[in-house]
C-alpha positions in Angstrom: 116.3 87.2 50.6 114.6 84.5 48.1 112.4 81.9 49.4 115.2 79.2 48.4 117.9 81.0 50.4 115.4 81.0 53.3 115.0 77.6 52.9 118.9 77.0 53.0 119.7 78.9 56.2 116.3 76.9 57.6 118.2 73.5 57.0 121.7 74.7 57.8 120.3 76.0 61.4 118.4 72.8 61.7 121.4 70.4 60.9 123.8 72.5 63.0 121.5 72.7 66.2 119.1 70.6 66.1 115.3 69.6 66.1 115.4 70.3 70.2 117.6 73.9 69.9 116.3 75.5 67.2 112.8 76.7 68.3 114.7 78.3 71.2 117.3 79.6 69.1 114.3 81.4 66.7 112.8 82.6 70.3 116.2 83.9 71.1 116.9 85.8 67.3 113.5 87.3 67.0 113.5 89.0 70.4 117.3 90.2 69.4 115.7 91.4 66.4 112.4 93.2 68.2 115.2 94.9 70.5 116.9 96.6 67.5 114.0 97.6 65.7 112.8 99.1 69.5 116.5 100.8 69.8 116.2 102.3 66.2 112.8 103.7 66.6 113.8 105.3 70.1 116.8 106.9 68.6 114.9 108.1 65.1 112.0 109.4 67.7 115.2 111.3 70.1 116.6 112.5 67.5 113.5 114.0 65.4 112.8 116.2 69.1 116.3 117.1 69.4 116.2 118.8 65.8 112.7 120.0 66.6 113.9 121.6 70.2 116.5 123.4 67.8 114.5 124.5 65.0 112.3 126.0 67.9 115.4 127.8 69.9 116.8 129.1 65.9 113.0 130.7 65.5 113.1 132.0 69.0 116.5 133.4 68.2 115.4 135.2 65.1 111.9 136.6 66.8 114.9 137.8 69.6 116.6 139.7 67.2 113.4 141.3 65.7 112.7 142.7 68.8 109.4 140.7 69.0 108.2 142.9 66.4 107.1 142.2 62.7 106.9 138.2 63.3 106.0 135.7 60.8 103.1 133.0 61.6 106.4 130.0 61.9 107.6 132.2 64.7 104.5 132.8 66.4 103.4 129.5 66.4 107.3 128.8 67.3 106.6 131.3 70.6 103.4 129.8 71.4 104.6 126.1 71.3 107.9 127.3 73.8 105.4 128.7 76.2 103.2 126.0 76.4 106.5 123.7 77.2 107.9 126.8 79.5 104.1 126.3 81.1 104.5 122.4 81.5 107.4 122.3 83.0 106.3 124.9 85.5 103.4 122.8 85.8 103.6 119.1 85.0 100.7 117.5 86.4 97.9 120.2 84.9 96.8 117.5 82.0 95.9 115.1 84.0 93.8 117.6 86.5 96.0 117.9 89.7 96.0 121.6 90.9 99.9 123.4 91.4 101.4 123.2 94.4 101.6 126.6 96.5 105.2 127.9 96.0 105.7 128.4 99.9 104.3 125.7 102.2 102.1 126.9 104.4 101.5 126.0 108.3 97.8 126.1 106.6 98.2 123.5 104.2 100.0 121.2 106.2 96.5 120.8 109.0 94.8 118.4 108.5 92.0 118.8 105.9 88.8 119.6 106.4 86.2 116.3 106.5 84.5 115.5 103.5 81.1 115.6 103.3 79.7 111.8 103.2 78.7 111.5 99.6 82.0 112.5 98.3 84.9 109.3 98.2 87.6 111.5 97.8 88.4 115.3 97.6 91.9 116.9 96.1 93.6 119.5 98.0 96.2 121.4 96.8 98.9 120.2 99.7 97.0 117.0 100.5 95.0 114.3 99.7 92.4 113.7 101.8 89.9 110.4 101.6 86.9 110.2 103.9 86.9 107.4 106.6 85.3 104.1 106.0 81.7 103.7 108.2 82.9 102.1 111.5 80.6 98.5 112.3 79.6 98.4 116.1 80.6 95.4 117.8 77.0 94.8 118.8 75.9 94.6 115.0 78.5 91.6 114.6 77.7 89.8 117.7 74.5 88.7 117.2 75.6 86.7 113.1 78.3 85.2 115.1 75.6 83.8 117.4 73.3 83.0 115.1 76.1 80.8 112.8 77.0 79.3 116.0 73.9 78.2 117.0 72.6 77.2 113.0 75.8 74.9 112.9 74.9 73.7 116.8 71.3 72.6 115.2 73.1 71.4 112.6 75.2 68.7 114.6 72.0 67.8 117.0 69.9 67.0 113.9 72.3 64.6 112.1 
């Protein structure tokens, strides 16, 4: 669009609703407009891994029917990349540093952990997650604030 048709569909909109409308009605067309660009990019992205997840089974097929024998660097790089995804989806939290679960519970791993040593905030456990205890306050250590607020504020009132 010209700057002069932009112009006309400016004072159109504003004659039809409106000096009070029309800011909510640009609110209102720009987010409708965000959303669609957000859809198309979602479905471009979808469908440029669905094409990629079959160019990868068609290269897998091929190295298949080769035997695994004689493979060119497209279909070894091809293998590699299926493994890694065959590896992720055995194990899906190993990038971000979470150890596999056992594959059979054990009575061993549902116990109670061991307690962490006291420098240590938390420790990672295969089964569990276990966070050392916070340092329990003896009453006696509070008492004796208490008192001493209570009898600042008491010297406080006597004073004034």
């Amino acid at each position: 669009m010209s700057f002069w048709e932009l112009v006309v569909v400016g004072v159109v909109a504003l004659l039809v609703l409106g000096p009070e409308k029309l800011p909510g009605a640009i609110r209102s067309v720009t987010g409708t407009i965000r959303s669609i660009r957000e859809f198309g990019q979602q479905m471009k992205s979808e469908l440029s891994d669905e094409l990629r997840v079959h160019e990868l089974h068609e290269k897998l097929r091929q190295a298949e029917e080769k035997g695994l024998l004689g493979l060119s660097a497209e279909e070894i790089s091809a293998l590699a990349e299926l493994r890694q995804a065959a590896a992720d989806v055995n194990n899906p939290y190993a990038n971000i540093g979470i150890p596999a679960a056992p594959a059979e519970p054990h009575i061993a791993s549902l116990t109670a952990p061991a307690p962490a040593p006291a420098s240590a905030a938390t420790t990672i456990a295969p089964a569990a997650i276990a966070v050392s205890a916070p340092p329990v306050v003896a009453a006696s250590a509070v008492a004796p604030a208490s008192t001493n607020n209570t009898a600042q504020v008491n010297e406080q009132k006597t004073t004034s």
